[in-house]
TORTIKE-945686 format. One record per residue (C-alpha): x, y, z; residue in one letter. Coordinates in steps of 0.5 Angstrom, whole numbers, plus 500, padded with zeros to 3 digits. Example, Ala and Ser with C-alpha at 12.3 -4.5 7.8 and 13.67 -1.06 7.14 Angstrom:
2
   X   Y   Z rest
 525 491 516    A
 527 498 514    S
END
This chain:
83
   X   Y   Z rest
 321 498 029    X
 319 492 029    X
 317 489 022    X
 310 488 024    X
 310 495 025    X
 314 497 019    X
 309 499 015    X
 304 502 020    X
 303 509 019    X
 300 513 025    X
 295 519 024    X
 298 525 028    X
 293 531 030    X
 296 537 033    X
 292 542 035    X
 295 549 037    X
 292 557 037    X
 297 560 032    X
 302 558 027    X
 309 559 032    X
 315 560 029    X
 319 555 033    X
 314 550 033    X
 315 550 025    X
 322 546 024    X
 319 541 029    X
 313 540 025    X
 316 539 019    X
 322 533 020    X
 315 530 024    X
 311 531 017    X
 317 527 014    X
 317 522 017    X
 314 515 013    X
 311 512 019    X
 307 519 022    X
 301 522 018    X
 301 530 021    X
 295 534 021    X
 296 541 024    X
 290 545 026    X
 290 552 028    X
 286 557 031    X
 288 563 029    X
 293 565 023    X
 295 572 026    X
 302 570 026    X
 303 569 019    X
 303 578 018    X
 307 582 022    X
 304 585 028    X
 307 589 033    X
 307 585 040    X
 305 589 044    X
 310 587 051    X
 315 589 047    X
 313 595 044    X
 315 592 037    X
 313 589 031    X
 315 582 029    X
 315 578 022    X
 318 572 022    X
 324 569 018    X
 322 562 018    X
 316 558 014    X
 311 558 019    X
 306 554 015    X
 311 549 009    X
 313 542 010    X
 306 540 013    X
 298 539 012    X
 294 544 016    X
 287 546 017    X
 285 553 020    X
 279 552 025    X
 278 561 025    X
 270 560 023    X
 268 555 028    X
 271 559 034    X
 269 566 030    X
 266 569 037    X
 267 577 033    X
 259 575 030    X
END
């Protein structure tokens, strides 16, 4: 980096349907970087209870901490089509 770009900071925005759990470290060592302002948008937060997968005939919980590390919205009410 250069020193004219030293102190730029760029504005990151990444827009996915749900909370993935190998997404999350990535995501954060992202967030942790000075120069990258992150912003992580979600769809959906199913992913964030256990839920049984159905191509599997099983449940899923997670053991990584889908959402720590970095700023989030999610976007559920703007594309709520169940109403």
């Amino acid at each position: 980096m250069t020193i004219e770009n030293e102190n730029k900071k760029y504005r990151l925005a990444y827009f996915v349907t749900h909370p993935i759990q190998y997404q999350a470290p990535l995501l954060k060592l992202l967030s942790a970087r000075p120069e990258i302002d992150l912003k992580v948008f979600f769809v959906r937060d199913f992913s964030l209870s256990a839920h049984i997968l159905h191509e599997f005939s099983s449940g899923a919980k997670w053991d990584t901490p889908l959402l720590s590390g970095y700023g989030y919205s999610f976007l559920h009410k703007i594309f709520d089509t169940d109403s």
